[in-house]
C-alpha positions as CSV (number, residue, x, y, z in Angstrom):
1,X,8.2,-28.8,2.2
2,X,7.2,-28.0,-1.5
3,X,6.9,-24.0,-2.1
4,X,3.4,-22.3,-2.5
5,X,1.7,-22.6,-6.0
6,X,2.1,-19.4,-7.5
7,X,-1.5,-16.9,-7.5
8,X,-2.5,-16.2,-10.8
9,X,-4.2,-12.6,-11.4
10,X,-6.9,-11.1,-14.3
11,X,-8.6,-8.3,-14.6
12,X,-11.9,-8.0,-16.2
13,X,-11.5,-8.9,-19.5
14,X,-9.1,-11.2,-19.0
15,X,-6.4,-9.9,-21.5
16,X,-4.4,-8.8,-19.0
17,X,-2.8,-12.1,-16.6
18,X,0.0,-12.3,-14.5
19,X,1.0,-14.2,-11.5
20,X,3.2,-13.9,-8.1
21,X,5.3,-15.7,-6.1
22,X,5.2,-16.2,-2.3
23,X,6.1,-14.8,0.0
24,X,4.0,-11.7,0.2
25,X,5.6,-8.7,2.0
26,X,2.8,-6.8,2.9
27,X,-0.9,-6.7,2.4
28,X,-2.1,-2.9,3.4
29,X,-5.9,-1.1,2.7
30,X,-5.1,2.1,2.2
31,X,-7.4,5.0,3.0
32,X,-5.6,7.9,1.2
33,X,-7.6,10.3,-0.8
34,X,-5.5,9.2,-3.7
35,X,-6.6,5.2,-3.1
36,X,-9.9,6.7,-2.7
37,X,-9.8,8.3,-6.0
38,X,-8.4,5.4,-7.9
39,X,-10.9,2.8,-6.6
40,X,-13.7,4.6,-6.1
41,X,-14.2,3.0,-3.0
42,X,-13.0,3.4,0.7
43,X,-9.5,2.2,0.4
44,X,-7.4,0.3,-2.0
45,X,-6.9,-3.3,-0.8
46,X,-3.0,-3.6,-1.9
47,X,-0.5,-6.3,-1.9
48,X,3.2,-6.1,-2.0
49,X,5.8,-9.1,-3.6
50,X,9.3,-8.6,-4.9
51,X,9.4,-8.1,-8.7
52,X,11.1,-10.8,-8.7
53,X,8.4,-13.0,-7.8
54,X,6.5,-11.1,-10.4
55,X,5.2,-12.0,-14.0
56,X,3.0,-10.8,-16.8
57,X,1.8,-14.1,-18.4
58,X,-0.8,-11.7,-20.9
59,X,-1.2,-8.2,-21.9
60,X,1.5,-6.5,-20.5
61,X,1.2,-4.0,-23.5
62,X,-2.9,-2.9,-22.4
63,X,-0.8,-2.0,-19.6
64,X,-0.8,1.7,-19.0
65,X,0.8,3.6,-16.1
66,X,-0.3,6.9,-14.6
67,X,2.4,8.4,-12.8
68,X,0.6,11.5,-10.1
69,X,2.9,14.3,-10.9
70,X,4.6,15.3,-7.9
71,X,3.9,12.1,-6.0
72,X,6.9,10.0,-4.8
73,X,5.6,6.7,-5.4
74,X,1.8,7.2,-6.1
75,X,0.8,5.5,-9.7
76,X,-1.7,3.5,-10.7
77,X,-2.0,1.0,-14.3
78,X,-4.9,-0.1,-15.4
79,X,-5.9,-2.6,-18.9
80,X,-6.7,-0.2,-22.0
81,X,-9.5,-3.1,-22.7
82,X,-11.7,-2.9,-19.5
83,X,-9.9,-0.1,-17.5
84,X,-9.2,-2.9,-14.4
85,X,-6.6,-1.3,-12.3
86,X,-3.2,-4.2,-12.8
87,X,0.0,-5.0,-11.2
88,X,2.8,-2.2,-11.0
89,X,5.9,-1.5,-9.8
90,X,6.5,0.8,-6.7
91,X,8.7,3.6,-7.7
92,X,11.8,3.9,-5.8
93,X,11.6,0.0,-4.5
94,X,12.2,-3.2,-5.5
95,X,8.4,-4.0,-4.8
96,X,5.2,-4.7,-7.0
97,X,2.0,-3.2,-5.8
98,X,-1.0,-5.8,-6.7
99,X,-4.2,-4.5,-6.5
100,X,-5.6,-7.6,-4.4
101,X,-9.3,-7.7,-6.2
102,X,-7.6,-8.9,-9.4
103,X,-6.1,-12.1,-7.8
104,X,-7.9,-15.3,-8.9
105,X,-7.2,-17.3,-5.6
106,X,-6.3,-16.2,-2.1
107,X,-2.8,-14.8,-1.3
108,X,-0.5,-15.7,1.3
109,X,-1.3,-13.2,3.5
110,X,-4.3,-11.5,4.6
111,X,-4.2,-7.8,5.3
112,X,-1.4,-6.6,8.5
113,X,-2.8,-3.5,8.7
114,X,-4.5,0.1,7.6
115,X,-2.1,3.2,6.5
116,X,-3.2,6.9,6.1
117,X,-6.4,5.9,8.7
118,X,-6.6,9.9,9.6
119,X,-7.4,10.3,5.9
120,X,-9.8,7.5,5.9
121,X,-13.7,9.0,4.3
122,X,-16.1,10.7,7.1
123,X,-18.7,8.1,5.8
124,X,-16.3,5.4,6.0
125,X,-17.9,2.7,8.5
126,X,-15.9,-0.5,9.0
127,X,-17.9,-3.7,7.8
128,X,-18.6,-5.5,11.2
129,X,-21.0,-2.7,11.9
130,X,-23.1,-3.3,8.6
131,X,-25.3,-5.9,8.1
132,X,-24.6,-9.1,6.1
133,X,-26.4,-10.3,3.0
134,X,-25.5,-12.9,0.5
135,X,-27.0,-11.3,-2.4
136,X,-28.3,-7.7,-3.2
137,X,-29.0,-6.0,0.1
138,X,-32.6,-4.3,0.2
């Protein structure tokens, strides 16, 4: 059996491109306040590979890496051009984080699971209640 095609991965502008290997070893939505702050949006949607399965193929120098002061692992990079949060690696592990809304195609895994759900927003309501629309809602 051939190996997966590697998944390529932009952000906005497209100056920044990387792409990952399979096998995936995780795919979490976090709903930390930090993952709120970073997004702007409920949770982060993150994937996990082994740098080794990692590679910048474009702007790894618009790059830039905020490290939380204080924080064990929590960082977040983002291109200099468009401010599109990118690929980093986990402090203390052997692990990328990939924010999984920059991916071009669909990974190898879908999300296992949600972490820090007792931090999760008071408004937060999870999508199968809310209706569906294929275009702007009304």
């Amino acid at each position: 059996m051939a190996a997966e095609p590697a998944v390529t991965g932009s952000c906005l502008c497209g100056e920044v491109r990387f792409e990952i290997a399979a096998p995936s070893t995780a795919f979490r939505y976090c709903h930390c306040s930090r993952c709120r702050k970073i997004t702007g949006a409920a949770h982060a949607a993150n994937l996990f590979v082994p740098a080794a399965q990692f590679r910048w193929l474009a702007g790894e120098s618009l790059a830039r890496r905020y490290d939380l002061p204080g924080a064990k692992r929590f960082a977040v990079s983002f291109c200099t051009q468009c401010g599109t949060r990118v690929p980093h690696k986990v402090a203390g592990t052997e692990n990328m984080l990939i924010p999984a809304g920059v991916l071009d195609a669909t990974p190898d895994l879908k999300p296992d699971g949600s972490i820090f759900w007792g931090s999760r927003a008071a408004w937060y309501v999870e999508t199968q209640a809310l209706p569906k629309h294929e275009e702007y809602g009304h």
